[in-house]
C-alpha positions in Angstrom: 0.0 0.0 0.0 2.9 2.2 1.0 4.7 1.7 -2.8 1.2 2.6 -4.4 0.8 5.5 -2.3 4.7 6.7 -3.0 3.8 6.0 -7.0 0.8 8.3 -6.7 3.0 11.2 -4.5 5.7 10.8 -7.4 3.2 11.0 -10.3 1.3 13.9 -8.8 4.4 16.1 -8.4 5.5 14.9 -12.2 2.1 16.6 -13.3 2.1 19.0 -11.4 5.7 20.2 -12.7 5.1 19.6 -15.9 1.5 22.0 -15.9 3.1 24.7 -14.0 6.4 24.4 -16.8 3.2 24.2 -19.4 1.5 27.8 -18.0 5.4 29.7 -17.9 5.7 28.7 -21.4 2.3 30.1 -22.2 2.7 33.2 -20.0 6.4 34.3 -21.8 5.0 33.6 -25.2 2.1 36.5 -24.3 5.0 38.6 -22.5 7.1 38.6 -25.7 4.1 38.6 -27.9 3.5 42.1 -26.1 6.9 43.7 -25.8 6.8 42.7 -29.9 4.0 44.8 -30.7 5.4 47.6 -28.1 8.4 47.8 -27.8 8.3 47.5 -24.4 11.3 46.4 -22.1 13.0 45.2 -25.3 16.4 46.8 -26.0 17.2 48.1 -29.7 20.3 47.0 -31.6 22.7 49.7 -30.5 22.2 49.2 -27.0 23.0 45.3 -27.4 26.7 46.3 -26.9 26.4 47.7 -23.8 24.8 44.2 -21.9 27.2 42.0 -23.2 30.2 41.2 -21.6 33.7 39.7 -23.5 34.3 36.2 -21.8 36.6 33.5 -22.6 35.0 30.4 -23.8 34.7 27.2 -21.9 35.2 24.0 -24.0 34.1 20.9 -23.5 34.3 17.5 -26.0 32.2 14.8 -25.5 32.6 11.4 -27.0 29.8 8.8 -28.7 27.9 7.4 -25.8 26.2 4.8 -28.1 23.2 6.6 -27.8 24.1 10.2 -27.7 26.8 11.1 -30.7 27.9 14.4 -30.2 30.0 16.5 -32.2 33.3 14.6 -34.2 35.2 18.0 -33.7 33.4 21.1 -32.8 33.1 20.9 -29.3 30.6 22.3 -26.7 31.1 25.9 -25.5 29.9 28.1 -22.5 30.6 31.6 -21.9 29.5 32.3 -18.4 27.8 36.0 -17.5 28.5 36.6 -20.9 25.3 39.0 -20.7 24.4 41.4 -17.6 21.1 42.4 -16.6 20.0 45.8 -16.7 16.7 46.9 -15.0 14.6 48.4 -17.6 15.3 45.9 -20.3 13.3 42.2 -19.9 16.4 39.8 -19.7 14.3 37.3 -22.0 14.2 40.2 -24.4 17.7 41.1 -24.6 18.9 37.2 -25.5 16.4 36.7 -28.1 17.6 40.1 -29.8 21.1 39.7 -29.0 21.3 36.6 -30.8 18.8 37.6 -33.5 21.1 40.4 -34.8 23.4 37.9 -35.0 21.6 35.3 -37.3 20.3 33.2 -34.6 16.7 33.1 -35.2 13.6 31.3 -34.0 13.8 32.1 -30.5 11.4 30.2 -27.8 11.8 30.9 -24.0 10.7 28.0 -21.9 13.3 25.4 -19.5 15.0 22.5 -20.9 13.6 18.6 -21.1 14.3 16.8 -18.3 15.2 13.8 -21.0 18.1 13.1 -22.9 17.9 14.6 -26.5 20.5 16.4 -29.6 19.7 18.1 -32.7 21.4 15.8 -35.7 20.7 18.7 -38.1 21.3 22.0 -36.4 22.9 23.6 -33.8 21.5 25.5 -31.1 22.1 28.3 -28.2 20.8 28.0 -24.9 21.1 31.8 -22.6 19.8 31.7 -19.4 17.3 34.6 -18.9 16.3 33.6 -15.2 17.1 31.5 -12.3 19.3 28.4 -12.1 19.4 25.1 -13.5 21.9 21.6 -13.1 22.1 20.7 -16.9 23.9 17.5 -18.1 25.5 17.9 -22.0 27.2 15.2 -23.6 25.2 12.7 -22.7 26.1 9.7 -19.6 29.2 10.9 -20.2 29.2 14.2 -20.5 29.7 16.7 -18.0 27.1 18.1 -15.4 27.2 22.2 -15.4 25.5 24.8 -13.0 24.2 27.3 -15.5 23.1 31.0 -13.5 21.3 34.1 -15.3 23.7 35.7 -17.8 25.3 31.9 -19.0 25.2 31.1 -22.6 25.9 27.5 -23.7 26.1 26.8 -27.6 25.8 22.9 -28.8 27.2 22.3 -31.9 24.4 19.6 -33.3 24.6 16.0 -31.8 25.5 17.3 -28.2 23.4 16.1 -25.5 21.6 17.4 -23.1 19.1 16.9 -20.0 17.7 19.0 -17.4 18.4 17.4 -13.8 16.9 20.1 -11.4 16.6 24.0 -12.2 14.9 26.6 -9.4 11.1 27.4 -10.2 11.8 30.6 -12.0 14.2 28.8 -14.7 14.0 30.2 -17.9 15.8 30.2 -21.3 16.2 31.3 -24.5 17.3 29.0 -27.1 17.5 30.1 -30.7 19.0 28.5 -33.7 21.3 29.6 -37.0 19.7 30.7 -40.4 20.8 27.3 -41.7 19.7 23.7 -40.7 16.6 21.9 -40.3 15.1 21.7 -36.5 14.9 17.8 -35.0 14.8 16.5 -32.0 16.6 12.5 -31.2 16.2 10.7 -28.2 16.4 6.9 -29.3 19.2 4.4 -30.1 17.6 3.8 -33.3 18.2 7.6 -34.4 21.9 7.3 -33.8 23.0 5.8 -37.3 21.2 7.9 -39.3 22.5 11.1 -36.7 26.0 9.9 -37.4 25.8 10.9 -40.7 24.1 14.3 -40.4 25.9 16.0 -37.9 28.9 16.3 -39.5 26.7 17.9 -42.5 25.8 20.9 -40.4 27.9 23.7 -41.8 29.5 26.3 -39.5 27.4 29.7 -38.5 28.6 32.8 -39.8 28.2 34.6 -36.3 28.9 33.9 -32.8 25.3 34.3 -31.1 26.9 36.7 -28.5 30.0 38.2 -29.9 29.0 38.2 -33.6 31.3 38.0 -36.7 34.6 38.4 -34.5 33.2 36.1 -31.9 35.5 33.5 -30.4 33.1 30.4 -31.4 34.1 30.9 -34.9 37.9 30.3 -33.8 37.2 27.1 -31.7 34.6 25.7 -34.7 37.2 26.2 -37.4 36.0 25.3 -41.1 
């Protein structure tokens, strides 16, 4: 009787995380479908230069886990408090046009799956616009990272990564370069075909924080 009860307790708090992560979602996509249409708390171009701060990147390379390929020779990067908060600006706001104006498009805001997955066809930036979060990349083994407001993780397509625990306000950007084609793996029968793609995904022309100059383009060499 105890077990069922603990099954219930455990699938109760699974819902109940996953419908509040459902109504943050919903609530940021109205908050940026409003400071769209105003203007509102969103920063223009020229003041971009101002919130972001020069960092060194950190580089990680993970190997093929058997069911998480990674990257054959681009590897992960994180530029921690690569972007500072400023009080009249929404810090959502100022990742998603930070790395717009420098070709990283499609932003979403939301928190990251608490399952194992990679892109096999695109790469992807994750900026942390609130809170805190314990993030695995790489896959089992990978690397376990503390990510705070102001961190901005790129994954060069095949890394993986999982969500272990965040704070309840955890929330990020993530945004993707002009080329590639959005998927989402998560089984061993994707890997094969993953194998092949990845290494198909051509380089960015911009760094999603630093731009054309940006030290991504030096550590993801042609």
């Amino acid at each position: 009787m105890r077990f069922v009860e603990t099954r219930a307790a455990a699938s109760l708090l699974l819902y109940l995380a996953l419908t509040t992560r459902i109504a943050v979602g919903i609530l940021e996509s109205v908050k940026k479908a409003a400071e769209l249409a105003t203007g509102i708390g969103r920063p223009r171009t020229q003041e971009l230069a101002e919130l972001v701060r020069l960092k060194k990147p950190l580089e990680f390379r993970f190997k093929d886990d058997g069911l998480v390929p990674n990257h054959p020779f681009w590897p992960f990067v994180v530029y921690r408090g690569a972007v500072k908060p400023m009080e009249q600006f929404d810090f959502a706001a100022v990742l998603e046009e930070l790395f717009e104006a420098n070709g990283w498009r499609d932003s979403w805001r939301d928190g990251i799956y608490h399952y194992v997955h990679y892109h096999s066809r695109i790469h992807e930036v994750l900026g942390v616009a609130r809170g805190t979060g314990r993030v695995r990349f790489g896959g089992k083994r990978g690397r376990i990272l503390s990510l705070k407001a102001g961190d901005v993780a790129v994954l060069p397509a095949g890394t993986g990564h999982q969500c272990l625990g965040e704070s309840d306000d955890f929330l990020v950007v993530g945004a993707y370069p002009a080329s590639g084609t959005y998927d989402e793996c998560t089984t061993a029968q994707e890997h094969e075909r993953a194998l092949q793609t990845i290494p198909k995904v051509g380089r960015p022309r911009k760094d999603p924080v630093y731009g054309s100059k940006g030290p991504l383009l030096s550590v993801w060499p042609k």
